[in-house]
N, C-alpha and C positions, 0 to 999 in steps of 0.2 A: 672714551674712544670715539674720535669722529665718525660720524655713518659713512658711508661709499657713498659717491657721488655718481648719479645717475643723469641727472640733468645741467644744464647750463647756470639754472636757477638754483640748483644745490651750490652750484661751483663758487657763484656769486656769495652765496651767504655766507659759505664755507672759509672763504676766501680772506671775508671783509673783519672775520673776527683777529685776525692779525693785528689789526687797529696802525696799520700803516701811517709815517705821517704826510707822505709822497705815495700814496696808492697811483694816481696819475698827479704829471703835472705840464705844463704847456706855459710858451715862452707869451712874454710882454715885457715890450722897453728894455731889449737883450737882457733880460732877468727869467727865470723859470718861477713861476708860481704855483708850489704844489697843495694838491687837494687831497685831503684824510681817507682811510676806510669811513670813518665814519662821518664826513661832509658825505661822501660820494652815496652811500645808504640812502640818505635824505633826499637829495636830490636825483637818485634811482625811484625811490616810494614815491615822492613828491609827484613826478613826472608820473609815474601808475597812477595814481589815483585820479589825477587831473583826466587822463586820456580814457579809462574807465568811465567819467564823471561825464565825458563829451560823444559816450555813445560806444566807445569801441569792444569788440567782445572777441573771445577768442576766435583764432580761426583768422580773423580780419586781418590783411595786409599791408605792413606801414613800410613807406619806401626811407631811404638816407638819401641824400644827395648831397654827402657834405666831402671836404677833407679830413685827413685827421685831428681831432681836437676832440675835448673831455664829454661835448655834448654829444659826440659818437660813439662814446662809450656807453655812457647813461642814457642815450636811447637806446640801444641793441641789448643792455641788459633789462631795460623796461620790459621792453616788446617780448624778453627769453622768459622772465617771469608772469607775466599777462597771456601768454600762448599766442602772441601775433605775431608770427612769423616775418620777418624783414626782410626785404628785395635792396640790394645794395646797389647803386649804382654811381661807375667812377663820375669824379665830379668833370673831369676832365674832357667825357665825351659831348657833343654836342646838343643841343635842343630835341634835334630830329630823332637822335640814337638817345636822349634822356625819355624822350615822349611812346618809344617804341616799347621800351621797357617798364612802363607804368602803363600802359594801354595793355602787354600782356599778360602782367601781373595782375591787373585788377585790381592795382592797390588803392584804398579808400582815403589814406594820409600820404604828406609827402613831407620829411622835411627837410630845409638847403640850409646850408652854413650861410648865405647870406645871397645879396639884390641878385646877383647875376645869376647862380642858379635858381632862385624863383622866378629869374625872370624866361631862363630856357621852359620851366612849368608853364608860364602863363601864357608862352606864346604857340603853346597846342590844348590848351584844356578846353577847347572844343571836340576835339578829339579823344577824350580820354572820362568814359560814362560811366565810369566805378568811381573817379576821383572827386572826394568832397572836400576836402581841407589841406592848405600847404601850410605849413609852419617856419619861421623865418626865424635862425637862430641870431641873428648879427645885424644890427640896422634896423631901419625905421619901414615901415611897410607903405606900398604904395596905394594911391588913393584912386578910388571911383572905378575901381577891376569887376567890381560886382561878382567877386569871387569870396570865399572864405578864406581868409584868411589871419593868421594867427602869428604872436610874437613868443618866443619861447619864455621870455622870462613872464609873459601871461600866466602861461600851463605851469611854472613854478610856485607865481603867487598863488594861485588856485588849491594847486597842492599843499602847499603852506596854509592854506583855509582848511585844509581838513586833516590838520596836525595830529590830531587825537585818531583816525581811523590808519597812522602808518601801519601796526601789526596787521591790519589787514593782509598788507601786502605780501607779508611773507606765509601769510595763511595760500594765498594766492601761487609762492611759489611752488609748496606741496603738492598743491594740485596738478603740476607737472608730470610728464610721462616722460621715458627715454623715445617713447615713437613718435612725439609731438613732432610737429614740423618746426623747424627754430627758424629755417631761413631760405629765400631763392636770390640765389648766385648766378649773377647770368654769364656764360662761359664766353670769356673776348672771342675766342677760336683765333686762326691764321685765315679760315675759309668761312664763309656762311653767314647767315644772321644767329644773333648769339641766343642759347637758349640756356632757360631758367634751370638749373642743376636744386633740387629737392634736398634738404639736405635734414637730419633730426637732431634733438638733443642727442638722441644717444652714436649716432656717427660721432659728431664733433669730440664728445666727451668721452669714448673709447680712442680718440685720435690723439687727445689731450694727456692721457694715462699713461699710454704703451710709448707714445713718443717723451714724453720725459722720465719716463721708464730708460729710455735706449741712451738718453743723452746725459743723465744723472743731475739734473740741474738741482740747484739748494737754495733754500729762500734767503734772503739778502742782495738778491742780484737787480744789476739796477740795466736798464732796455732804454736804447733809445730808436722810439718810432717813427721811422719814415716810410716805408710803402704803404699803399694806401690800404685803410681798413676793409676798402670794399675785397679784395683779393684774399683770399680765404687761407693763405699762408699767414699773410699779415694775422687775420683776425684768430686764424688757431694758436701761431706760434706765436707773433707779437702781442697777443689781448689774452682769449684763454689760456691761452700754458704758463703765461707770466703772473695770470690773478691766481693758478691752481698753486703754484709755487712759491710764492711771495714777494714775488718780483715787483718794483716799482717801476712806472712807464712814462716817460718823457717824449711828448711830443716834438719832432724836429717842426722849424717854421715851416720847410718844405725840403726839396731833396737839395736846391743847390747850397742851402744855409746848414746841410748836413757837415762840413769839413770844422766850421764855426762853434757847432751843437755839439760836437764830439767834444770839443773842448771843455764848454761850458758844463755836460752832462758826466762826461768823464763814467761812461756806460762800462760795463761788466759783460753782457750780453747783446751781440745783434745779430740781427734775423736779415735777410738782404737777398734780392737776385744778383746771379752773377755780373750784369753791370756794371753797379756802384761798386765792384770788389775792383772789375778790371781800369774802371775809372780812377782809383787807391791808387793802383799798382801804376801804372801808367802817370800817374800825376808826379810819383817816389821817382822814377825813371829820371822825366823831364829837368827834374831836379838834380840827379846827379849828372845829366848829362849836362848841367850851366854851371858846375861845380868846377874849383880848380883842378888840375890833373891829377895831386895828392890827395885830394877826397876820393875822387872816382875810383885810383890805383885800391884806396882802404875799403872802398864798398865794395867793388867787384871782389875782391880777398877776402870779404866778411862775405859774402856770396859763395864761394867756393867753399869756404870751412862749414857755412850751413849744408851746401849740398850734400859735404863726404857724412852728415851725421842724420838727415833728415829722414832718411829709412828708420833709423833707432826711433826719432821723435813720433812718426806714425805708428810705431808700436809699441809705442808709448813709454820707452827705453831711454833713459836719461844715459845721453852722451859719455862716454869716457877714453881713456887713453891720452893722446897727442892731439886724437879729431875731437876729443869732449874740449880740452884744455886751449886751442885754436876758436871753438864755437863759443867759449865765455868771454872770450876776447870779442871776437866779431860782436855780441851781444853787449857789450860793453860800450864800445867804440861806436857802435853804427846802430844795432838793431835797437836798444832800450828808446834811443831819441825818434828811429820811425813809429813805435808805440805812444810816445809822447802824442804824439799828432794825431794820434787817435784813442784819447784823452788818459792814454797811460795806465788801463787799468782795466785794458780788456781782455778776459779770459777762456770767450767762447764766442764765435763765428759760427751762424747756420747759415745755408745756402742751397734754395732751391729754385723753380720755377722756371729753368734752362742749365742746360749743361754749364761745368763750368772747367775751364782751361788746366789741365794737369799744370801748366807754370803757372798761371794762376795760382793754384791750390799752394803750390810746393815755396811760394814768396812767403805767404804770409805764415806758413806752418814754422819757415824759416826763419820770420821775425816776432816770432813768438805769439803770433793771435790765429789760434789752431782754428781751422774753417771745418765741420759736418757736412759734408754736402749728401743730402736728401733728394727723395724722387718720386713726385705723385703729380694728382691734378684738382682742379675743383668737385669733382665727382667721388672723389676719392676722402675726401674729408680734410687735406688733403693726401698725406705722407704714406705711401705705403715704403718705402723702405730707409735707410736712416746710414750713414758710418757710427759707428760707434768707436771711444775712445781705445787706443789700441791696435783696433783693426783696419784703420785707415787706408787707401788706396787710391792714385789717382786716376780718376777715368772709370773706377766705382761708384754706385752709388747705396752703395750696402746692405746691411739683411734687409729681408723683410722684417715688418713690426712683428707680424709670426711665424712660425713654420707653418701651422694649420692653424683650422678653424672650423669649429665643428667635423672633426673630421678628415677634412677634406684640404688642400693644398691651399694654400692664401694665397701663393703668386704661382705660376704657370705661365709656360711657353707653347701658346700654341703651336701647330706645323709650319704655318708660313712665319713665324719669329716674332709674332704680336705678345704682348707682355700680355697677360691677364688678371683680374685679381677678384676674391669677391671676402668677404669679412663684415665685422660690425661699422666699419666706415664706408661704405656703399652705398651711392644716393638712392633713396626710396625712386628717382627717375629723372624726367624734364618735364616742368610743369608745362602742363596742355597742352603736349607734343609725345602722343603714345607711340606714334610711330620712330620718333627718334629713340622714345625707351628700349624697345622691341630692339633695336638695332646696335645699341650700347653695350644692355644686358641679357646676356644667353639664359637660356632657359635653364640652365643649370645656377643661374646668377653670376657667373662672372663676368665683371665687365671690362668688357675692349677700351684698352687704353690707349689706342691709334700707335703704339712707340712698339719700336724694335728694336728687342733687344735679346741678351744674356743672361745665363749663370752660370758660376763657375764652380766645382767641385766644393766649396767650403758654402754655398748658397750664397753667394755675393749676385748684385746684376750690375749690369754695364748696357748701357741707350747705347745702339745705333742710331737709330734716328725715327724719325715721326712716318710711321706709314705712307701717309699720304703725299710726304715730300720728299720720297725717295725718288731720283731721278734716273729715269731709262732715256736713257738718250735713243736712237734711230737704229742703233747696231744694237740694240737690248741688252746694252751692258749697264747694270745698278749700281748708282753711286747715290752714296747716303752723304749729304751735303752738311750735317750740323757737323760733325767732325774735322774736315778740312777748314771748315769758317773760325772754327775755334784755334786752328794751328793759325791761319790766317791773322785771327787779331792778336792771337801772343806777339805780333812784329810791333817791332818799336814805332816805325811807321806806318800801321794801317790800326783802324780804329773802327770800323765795320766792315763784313765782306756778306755779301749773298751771292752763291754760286746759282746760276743759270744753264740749260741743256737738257730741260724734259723734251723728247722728242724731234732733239737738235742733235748735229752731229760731231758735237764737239763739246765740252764745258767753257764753257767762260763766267766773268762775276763781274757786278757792281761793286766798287772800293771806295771807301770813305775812307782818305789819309788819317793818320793823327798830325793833327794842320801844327801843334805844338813841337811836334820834331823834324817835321817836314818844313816849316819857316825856320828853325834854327838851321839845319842842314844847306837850307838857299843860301842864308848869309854867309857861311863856310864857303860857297861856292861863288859868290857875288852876284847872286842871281837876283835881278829887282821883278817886282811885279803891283802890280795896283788892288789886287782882289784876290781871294782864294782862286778864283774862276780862272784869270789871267794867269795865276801858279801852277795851274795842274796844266794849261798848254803847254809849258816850257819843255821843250823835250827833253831835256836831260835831266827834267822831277819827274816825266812816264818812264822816263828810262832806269831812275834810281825805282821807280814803286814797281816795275817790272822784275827788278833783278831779285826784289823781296819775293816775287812771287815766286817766281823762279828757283830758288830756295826752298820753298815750300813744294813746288811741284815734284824734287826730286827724293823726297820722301811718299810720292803717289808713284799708281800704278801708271801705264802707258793712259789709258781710257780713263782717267780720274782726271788727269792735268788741265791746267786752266789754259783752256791757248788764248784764248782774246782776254783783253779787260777794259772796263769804261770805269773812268774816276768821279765819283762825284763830289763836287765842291760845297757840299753840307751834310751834317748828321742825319740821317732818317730817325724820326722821334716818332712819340705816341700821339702829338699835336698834328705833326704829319700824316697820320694814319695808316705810316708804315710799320710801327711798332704795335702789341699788346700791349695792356696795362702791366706785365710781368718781363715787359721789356722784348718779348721775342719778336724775329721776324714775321711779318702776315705777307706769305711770298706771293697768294694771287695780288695782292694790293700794288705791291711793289712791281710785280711782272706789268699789270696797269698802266703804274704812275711813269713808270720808266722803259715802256713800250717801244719809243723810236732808239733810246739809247740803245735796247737789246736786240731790237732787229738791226741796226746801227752796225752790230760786231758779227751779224752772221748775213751781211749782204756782201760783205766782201769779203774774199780769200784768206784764211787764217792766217797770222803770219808765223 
């Protein structure tokens, strides 16, 4: 009988006796080249013994700076076995916010997937008095830095020199606690500078249990990874709950080579924020709208017969009657070949890290790749609540993982509507930031999740929205804005919305078209232009993205309605710095960036 799994370093061993021949695998020369349980062992020990051998002891903190790829694996389960807790950071942020977060951490190692992040390292490691050694996993190392540094396939051949001492390493992993520290997470936030979220084996690995507990996963499933490993969705659901289960992991090259990867990987399971879902569904759209009129007439028809049965499919009620015998058809005809494209053979969708679109949800339940959508944070481990098959809901984000916990309630509503929660997945704090601890976690331990929300008589929750970006307009009336922005991008043509009106006497929103049906729509109309830019002047494109809105508004209250709006002629991205890395809006950043456009809509008369 297997022992219970307490630690990360149990998970790992436990995990690799499977003898996978695809434990991970990552693309080259559009081919995937998969690595065994038992390469992956070797090159896990290998990698310990080496960083052992060069000083590091427990306790000591080794950073990532990478994308995702195998060497991100095999370091973070080095460091879970060795007790050196890992400080993640996206590769994506820059020099100045790579340098902030190894300066707080204290970390001693650092290591980049390749030149350009060591080179964001080396152009602050005058700043950074903990930091002894960068490790370069890809490329040639530069010369005359008078720095330390080191090539990864070094630290392997090293490891490989002391072939004989590998059981050490798993002597190493016993030595393991569940209150050991495994990792600091430093939380993107919408507001602030980000802080280090504390995190232990035993959170992560009580978060690994109870959530594939809820979701029933079974080993054979095959995962294809794209969000980045630093985001603690990714690394709980994508990396441990797939090594705890048997799951094999395939690295996408990155997100946009994901429609590509689906094909080649032809996954079982993915894990995803609701972006890349609405980017699917939105992509499916585009396509039937360039379709002849006899495709469009069959899909919107295979649309309808999903709708009249999609109640039954959320719980979990195989279709029958006239609306079962209509729904096989549509699956036949329309829905088998949108699965094709997302390599035909996928049987579970998870989704969290932002709300996600009741249409959203209800396309793909429709086209047969059922979405979970879950609901926690980095501090949370992450997932405090989960849908489970059956009880599915749109606009849900389902039970808690418990009823109690010790006792005492696992999720609570405080009096002003803050979600709360405290359990075995609760950060031990923020590292060297007591005062933000104190302010997270109640002296009772539960901690403030900033969100507001629900539950409903069956213990279901439902997000209104993020505490802190509930908007009071001037007459102090409260509109919770992630709701509206969500009904907002369901439209065929709008593609991002941020609603605007803290302290203003009106709402209005920044709108990013979907330039994909908003350029077909012009040519329908013979409207030329030179530039997105030159498109969104044309008055009768503000007047068609108006009339969307307008649509929308008459499902709001009088004081919710958008009266102004300003269009913008590009995406806000996470390169831009108006997105997290989990893709949400950061709305002080964007009130910032987009400053004259918002004062722009409240210096003159609503219209």
């Amino acid at each position: 009988m297997a022992q219970p799994v307490e630690t990360i370093a149990q998970l790992f061993y436990q995990a690799v006796q499977r003898n996978l021949p695809d434990a991970l695998a990552y693309k080259r020369n559009e081919a995937y080249v998969p690595i065994s349980h038992a390469e992956l062992v070797a090159l896990v020990e290998r990698l310990s013994l080496a960083m052992a051998a060069r000083g590091l002891k427990a306790g000591d903190h080794v950073a990532i700076l990478s994308e995702n790829r195998p060497e991100w694996a095999i370091a973070d389960f080095a460091c879970a076995i060795q007790g050196l807790p890992d400080v993640t950071i996206y590769a994506t942020l820059n020099a100045l916010q790579a340098a902030y977060i190894l300066r707080d951490s204290q970390s001693r190692w650092v290591l980049c997937s390749d030149r350009s992040q060591l080179d964001k390292v080396l152009a602050h490691w005058d700043q950074l008095p903990a930091l002894e050694v960068a490790v370069l996993m890809d490329g040639d190392l530069p010369e005359g830095t008078g720095r330390n540094l080191l090539r990864w396939a070094t630290l392997q051949e090293e490891g490989e020199a002391m072939e004989a001492r590998r059981p050490e390493v798993k002597g190493w992993a016993g030595q393991r606690k569940p209150s050991d520290v495994l990792t600091l997470i430093y939380t993107s936030g919408t507001t602030g500078d980000p802080k280090g979220a504390v995190l232990t084996h035993g959170n992560l690995v009580s978060n690994v249990l109870t959530s594939l507990e809820a979701v029933k996963m079974h080993e054979g499933h095959r995962c294809l990874s794209f969000l980045p490993l630093t985001h603690i969705f990714e690394r709980m659901a994508g990396q441990f709950l797939m090594f705890q289960c048997g799951a094999a992991i395939y690295y996408a090259e990155s997100v946009s080579t994901v429609p590509a990867d689906l094909l080649l990987v032809r996954p079982t399971v993915l894990a995803s924020v609701p972006r890349i879902y609405e980017k699917v569904y939105s992509r499916i759209y585009e396509g039937v709208a360039s379709a002849s009129a006899v495709k469009r007439l069959i899909f919107h028809w295979s649309m309808e017969a999903g709708r009249s049965v999609v109640a039954k499919l959320y719980r979990g009620q195989k279709p029958s009657g006239w609306g079962g015998f209509c729904y096989g058809i549509a699956r036949k005809l329309v829905f088998d070949k949108i699965l094709a494209r997302l390599g035909g053979r996928l049987e579970l969708a998870v989704s969290g890290g932002a709300p996600l679109g009741g249409k959203i949800m209800e396309f793909f339940w429709i086209v047969g790749a059922p979405i979970l959508e879950g609901y926690g944070l980095t501090e949370t481990s992450p997932v405090i609540t989960i849908n489970r098959f059956g009880e599915v809901l749109p606009g849900c984000v389902g039970r808690p993982l418990y009823k109690e916990w010790n006792g005492r309630r696992f999720v609570k509503i405080a009096e002003d509507g803050e979600i709360l929660c405290q359990g075995p997945n609760i950060m031990v704090g923020y590292w060297n930031n007591e005062k933000a601890t104190q302010e997270a976690i109640d002296p009772d331990g539960y901690f403030h999740t900033g969100d507001i929300g629900h539950l409903d008589d069956l213990g279901r929750l439902y997000i209104t929205d993020r505490k802190k970006e509930i908007i009071v307009t001037s007459a102090g009336k409260k509109v919770a804005p992630q709701p509206i922005e969500n009904i907002l991008k369901g439209d065929k043509y709008i593609s991002q919305a941020v609603l605007i009106g803290d302290q203003r006497n009106f709402i209005s929103a920044l709108i990013v078209p979907n330039f994909d049906s908003l350029v077909r729509w012009a040519g329908y109309k013979n409207i030329t232009f030179g530039s997105p830019a030159e498109l969104l002047r044309n008055p009768l494109v503000i007047a068609k993205i108006r009339s969307r809105v307008e649509h929308v508004n008459q499902q709001l209250s009088n004081f919710e309605r958008i009266k102004k709006m300003s269009l913008l002629d590009h995406e806000m991205t996470l390169e831009g710095g108006e997105l997290t890395p989990s893709l949400k809006v950061k709305r002080r950043i964007v009130n910032q960036i987009y400053s004259s456009l918002i004062e722009g809509m409240y210096s003159e008369p609503k219209s």
